[in-house]
C-alpha positions in Angstrom: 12.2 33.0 -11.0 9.3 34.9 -12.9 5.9 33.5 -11.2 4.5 33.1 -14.7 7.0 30.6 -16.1 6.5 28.4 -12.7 2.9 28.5 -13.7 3.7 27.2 -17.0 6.1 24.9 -16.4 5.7 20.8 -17.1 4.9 19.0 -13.7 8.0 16.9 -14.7 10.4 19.6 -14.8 8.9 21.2 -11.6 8.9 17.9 -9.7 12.6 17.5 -10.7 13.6 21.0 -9.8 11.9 20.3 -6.6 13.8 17.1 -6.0 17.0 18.8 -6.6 16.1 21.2 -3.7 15.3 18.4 -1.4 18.0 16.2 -1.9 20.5 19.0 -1.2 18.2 19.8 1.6 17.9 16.4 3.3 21.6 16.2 3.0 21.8 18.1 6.0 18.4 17.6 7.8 18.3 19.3 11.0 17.6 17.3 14.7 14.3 18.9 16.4 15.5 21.2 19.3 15.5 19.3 22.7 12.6 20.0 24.5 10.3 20.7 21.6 7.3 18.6 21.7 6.8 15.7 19.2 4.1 16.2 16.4 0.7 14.8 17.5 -0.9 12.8 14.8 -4.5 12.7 16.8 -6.1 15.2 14.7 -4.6 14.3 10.9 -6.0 12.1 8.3 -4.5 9.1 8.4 -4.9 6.5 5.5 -3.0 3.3 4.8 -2.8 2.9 1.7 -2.5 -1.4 1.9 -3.2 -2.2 4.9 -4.7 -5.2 7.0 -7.0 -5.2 9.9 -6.3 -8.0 11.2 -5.0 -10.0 15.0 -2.1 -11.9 13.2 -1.9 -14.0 16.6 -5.4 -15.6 15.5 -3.1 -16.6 12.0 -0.3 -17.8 14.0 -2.1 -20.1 16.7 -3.6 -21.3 13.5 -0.8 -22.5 11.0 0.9 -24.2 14.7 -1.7 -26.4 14.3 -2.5 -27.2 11.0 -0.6 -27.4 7.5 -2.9 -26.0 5.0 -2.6 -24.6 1.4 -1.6 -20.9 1.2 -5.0 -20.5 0.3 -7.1 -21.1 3.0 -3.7 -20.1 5.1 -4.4 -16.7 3.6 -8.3 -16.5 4.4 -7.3 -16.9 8.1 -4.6 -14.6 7.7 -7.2 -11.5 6.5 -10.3 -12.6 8.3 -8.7 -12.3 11.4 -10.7 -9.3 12.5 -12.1 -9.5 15.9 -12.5 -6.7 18.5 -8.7 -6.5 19.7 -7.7 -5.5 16.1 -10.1 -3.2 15.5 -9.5 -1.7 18.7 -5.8 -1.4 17.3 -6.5 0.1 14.7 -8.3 2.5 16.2 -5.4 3.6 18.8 -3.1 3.3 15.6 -5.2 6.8 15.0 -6.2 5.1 11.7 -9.0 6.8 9.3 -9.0 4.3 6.4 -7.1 1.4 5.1 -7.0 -0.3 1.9 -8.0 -3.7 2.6 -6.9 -6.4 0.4 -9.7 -8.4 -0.7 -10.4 -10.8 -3.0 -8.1 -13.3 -5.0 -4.6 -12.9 -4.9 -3.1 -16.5 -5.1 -3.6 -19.8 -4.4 -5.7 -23.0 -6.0 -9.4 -21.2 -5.7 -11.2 -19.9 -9.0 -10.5 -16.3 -8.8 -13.7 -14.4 -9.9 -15.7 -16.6 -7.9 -13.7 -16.5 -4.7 -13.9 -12.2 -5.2 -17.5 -12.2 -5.2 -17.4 -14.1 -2.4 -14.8 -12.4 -0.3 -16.5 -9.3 -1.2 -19.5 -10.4 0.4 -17.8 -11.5 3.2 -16.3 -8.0 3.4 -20.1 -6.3 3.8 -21.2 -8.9 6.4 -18.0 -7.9 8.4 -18.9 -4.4 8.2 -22.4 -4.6 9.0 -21.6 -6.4 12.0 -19.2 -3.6 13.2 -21.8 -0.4 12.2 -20.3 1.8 15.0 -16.5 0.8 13.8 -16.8 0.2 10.0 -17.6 2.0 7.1 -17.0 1.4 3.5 -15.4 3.6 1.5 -17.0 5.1 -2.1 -15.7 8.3 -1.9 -13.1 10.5 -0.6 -15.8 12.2 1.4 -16.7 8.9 2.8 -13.0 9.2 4.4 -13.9 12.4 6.0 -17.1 11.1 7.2 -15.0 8.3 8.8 -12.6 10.6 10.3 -15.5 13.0 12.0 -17.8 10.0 13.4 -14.6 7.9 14.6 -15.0 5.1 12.4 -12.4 2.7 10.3 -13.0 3.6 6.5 -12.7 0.9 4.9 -11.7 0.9 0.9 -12.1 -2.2 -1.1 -9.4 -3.1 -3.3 -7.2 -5.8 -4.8 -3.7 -6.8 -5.3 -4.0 -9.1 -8.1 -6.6 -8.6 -11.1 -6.8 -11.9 -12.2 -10.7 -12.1 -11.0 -11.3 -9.5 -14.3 -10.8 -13.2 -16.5 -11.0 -12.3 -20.1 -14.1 -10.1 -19.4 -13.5 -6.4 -19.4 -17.3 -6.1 -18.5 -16.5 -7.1 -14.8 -14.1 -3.9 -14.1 -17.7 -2.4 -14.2 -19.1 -5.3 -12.0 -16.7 -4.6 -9.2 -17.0 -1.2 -9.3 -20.6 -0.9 -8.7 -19.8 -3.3 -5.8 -17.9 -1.3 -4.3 -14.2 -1.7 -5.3 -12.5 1.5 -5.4 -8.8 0.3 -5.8 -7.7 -2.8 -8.6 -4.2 -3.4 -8.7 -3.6 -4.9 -12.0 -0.8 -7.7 -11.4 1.0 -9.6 -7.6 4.2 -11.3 -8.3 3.9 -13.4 -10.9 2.0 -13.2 -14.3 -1.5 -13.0 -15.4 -3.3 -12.0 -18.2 -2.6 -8.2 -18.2 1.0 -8.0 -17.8 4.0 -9.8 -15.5 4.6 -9.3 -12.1 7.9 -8.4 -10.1 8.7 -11.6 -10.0 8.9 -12.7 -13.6 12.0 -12.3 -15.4 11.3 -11.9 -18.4 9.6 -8.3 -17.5 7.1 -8.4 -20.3 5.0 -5.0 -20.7 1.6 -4.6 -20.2 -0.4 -7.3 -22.6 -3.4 -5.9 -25.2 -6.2 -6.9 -22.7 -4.4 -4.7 -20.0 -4.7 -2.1 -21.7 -8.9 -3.0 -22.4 -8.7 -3.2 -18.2 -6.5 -0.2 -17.9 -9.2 2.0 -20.0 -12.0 0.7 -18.5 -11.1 1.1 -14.5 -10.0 5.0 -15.9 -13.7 4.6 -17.0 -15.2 3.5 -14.0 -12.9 5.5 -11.6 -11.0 2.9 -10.0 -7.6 3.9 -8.7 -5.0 1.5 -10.7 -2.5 0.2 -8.6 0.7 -0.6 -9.9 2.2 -2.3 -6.3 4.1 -5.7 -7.6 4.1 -5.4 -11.5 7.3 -5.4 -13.4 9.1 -2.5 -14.4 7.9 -2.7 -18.2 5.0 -3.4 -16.7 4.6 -0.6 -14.8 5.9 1.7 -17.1 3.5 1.0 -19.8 0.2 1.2 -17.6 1.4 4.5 -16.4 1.5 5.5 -19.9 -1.9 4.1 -20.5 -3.8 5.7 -17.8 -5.4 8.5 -18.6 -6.0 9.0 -14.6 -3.7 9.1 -12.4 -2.5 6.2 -10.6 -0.9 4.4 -7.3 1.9 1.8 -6.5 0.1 2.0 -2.8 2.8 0.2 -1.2 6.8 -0.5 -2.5 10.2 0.9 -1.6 13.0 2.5 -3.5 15.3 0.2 -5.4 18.1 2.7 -5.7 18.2 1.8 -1.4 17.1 -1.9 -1.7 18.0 -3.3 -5.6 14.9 -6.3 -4.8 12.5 -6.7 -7.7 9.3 -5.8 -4.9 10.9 -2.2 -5.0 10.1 0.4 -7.8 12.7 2.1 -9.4 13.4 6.3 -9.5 11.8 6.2 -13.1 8.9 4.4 -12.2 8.1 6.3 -8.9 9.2 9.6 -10.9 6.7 9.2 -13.7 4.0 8.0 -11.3 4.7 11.7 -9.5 4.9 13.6 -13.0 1.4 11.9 -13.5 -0.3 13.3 -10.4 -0.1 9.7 -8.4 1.2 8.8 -5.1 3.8 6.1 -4.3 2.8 4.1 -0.7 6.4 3.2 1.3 5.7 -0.1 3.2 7.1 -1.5 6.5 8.3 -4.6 4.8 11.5 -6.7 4.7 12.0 -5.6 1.2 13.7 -1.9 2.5 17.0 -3.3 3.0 18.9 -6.4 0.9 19.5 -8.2 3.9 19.1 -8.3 7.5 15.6 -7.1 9.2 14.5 -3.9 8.4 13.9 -1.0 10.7 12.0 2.3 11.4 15.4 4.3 10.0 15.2 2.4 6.4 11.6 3.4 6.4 12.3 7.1 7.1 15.0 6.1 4.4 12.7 5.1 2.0 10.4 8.0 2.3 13.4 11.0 2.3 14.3 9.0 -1.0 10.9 9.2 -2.4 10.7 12.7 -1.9 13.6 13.5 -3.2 12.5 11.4 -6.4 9.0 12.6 -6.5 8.4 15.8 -4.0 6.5 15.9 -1.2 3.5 15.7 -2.5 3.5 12.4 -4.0 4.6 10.2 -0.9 2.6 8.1 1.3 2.0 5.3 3.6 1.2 1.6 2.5 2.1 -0.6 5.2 1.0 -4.1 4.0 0.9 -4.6 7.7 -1.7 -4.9 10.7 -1.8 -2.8 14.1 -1.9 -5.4 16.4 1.1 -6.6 18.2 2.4 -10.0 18.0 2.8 -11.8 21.4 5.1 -14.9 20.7 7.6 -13.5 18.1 9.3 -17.1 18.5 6.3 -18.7 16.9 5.5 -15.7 14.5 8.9 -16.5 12.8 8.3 -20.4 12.4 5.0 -19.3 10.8 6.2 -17.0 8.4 9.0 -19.9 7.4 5.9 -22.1 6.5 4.2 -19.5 5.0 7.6 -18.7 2.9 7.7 -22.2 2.2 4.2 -22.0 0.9 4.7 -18.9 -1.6 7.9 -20.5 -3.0 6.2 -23.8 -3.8 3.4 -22.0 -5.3 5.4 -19.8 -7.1 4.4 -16.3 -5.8 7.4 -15.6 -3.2 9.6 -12.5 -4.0 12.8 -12.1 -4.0 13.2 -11.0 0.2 11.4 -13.2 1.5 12.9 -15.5 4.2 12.3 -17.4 7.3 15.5 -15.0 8.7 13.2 -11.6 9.2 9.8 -11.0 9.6 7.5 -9.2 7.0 6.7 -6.4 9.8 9.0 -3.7 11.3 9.9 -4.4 14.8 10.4 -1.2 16.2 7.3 0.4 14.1 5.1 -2.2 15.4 1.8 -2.2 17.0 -0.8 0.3 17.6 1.8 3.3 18.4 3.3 2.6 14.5 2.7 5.6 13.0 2.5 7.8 16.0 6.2 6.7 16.4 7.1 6.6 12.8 6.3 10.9 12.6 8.1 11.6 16.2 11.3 10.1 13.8 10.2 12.3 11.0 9.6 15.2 12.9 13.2 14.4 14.8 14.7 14.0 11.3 13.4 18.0 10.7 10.1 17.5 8.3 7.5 20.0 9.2 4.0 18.6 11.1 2.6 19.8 7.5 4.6 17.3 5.5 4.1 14.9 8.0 0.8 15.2 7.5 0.3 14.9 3.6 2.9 11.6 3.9 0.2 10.1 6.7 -2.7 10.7 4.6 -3.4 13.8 2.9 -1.6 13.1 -0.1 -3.5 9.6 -0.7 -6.7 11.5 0.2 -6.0 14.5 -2.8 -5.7 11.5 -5.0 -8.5 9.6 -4.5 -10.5 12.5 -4.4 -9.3 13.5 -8.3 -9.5 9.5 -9.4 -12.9 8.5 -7.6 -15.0 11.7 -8.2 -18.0 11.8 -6.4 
């Protein structure tokens, strides 16, 4: 093909000529020669791109012996950070995670419960100076990466803290917030979540809020919103954009997962789409490390290699009674569905982790599969971090 019509050809059509390549290629995927040594993930860039940081044995030991809101359920759930998790993530070979912060459901007022949690979020950091460092810039991710530090990227999965005042986009952005998803499962006041059936688009305000993060160069997130939703704000972004943790509804049909035209136009855009380790990967039954590699062949083949990542929505710690994690995620279950946020998925019959891709060895096991299953230690590499990290460079600025 003539160099100078690739050069001038739409990212669309290139991304779908690309996808045709890879699907034909990962039709026939070759196995890693025996004997050839796994890829060592020690020296890339790794960023999760929704991520926690917490010991979920701390949440556990906690909802045995009380029955709280999901609320304050929740608080313990994310402020579980002592040394054994951090430690984690370290040996997880972790640069930077997206750490959920701020309101995402329950009975608290949400803009006052952000700034709070937000402040919260410094004091953690400050007490960890040789651990922890927050995230402004991309660079600040490098920084992380040479001194041996957890970068540490604000962000939130539900924008309902933003009220009816487009001014506060700009609040939380000088404070720090470098990520804002715009909607979690069910509806607010810019658009419906995954959850909501009626899949309303993206309301008039969301577009005030879609403008003004664009403005104040916050990555939009798109994780959890309806299709129309979704659809719309990728439309409405003039920068490009995130759904920093999903799977592929074409393998899983589950309302949490994005479809081939969402995660295609967020590719076509510039973005990235996070695969998680969640239960949502498969219809029913637990999920596993192969519907994860499933996921993210799929999402290459949909949006090319250089538009796939990693959003876990998980932690690096292991969990030491299983028996009791699974009776607390039933009451937590229990919890979401009274309070109307549960997705479609969710059950006290699996576990919202992936048991063979769990603890600090995660992703360290999840690119020997890769690498097994014939990707290159270079692709392997933009899927663990570098791809998120190109993006964030292009939407933060510095």
């Amino acid at each position: 093909m003539n160099p100078v019509r690739i050069i001038r050809m739409k990212r669309r059509d290139f991304i779908r000529m690309s996808s045709i390549g890879l699907a034909a290629i990962s039709m026939s995927l070759p196995v890693a020669a025996a004997g050839v040594a796994p890829v060592n993930i020690k020296n890339m860039l790794l960023i999760n791109a929704l991520s926690g940081m917490s010991n979920q044995n701390i949440w556990v030991d906690y909802l045995a012996n009380h029955n709280d809101s999901i609320g304050r359920a929740s608080i313990i759930r994310m402020r579980s950070v002592d040394d054994r998790a951090i430690r984690d993530t370290h040996a997880s070979g972790t640069t930077a995670i997206n750490a959920t912060l701020g309101y995402v459901a329950g009975p608290e007022e949400p803009y006052e419960y952000t700034i709070n949690d937000i402040a919260e979020w410094n004091a953690i950091i400050r007490q960890h100076p040789k651990d922890l460092l927050k995230v402004w810039t991309a660079d600040d991710i490098l920084r992380a990466k040479k001194e041996n530090r957890i970068g540490v990227i604000f962000g939130f999965q539900n924008a309902k803290s933003v009220g009816d005042d487009v001014g506060r986009v700009k609040t939380f952005a000088n404070l720090g917030v470098r990520i804002i998803q715009l909607t979690y499962n069910d509806r607010n006041q810019l658009g419906d979540g995954s959850a909501v059936k009626e899949n309303k688009g993206l309301s008039a305000f969301g577009h005030e809020v879609v403008a003004s993060l664009n403005e104040n160069k916050v990555l939009v997130d798109l994780s959890h919103s309806g299709e129309r939703t979704c659809l719309d704000a990728i439309k409405a972004s003039k920068s490009p954009i995130t759904i920093s943790h999903t799977g592929c509804r074409a393998l899983a049909n589950l309302p949490r997962n994005k479809t081939d035209e969402e995660i295609r136009q967020v590719a076509e855009n510039g973005g990235v789409v996070g695969i998680y380790f969640m239960p949502f990967l498969r219809e029913d039954g637990q999920a596993r490390a192969k519907d994860v590699v499933q996921h993210i062949e799929h999402a290459i083949e949909v949006c090319g290699e250089d538009h796939v990542g990693i959003g876990t929505d998980g932690d690096a710690t292991n969990i030491d009674d299983m028996k009791q994690y699974r009776v607390a995620v039933g009451q937590e279950v229990r919890q979401r569905q009274q309070a109307g946020v549960s997705a479609a998925g969710e059950s006290n019959q699996v576990v919202p982790l992936i048991p063979d891709l769990m603890g600090p060895l995660q992703f360290q096991k999840l690119a020997d599969v890769l690498h097994d299953r014939g990707h290159s230690s270079a692709r392997i590499e933009k899927i663990l971090g570098a791809n998120f990290l190109r993006l964030m460079r292009e939407v933060w600025q510095a």
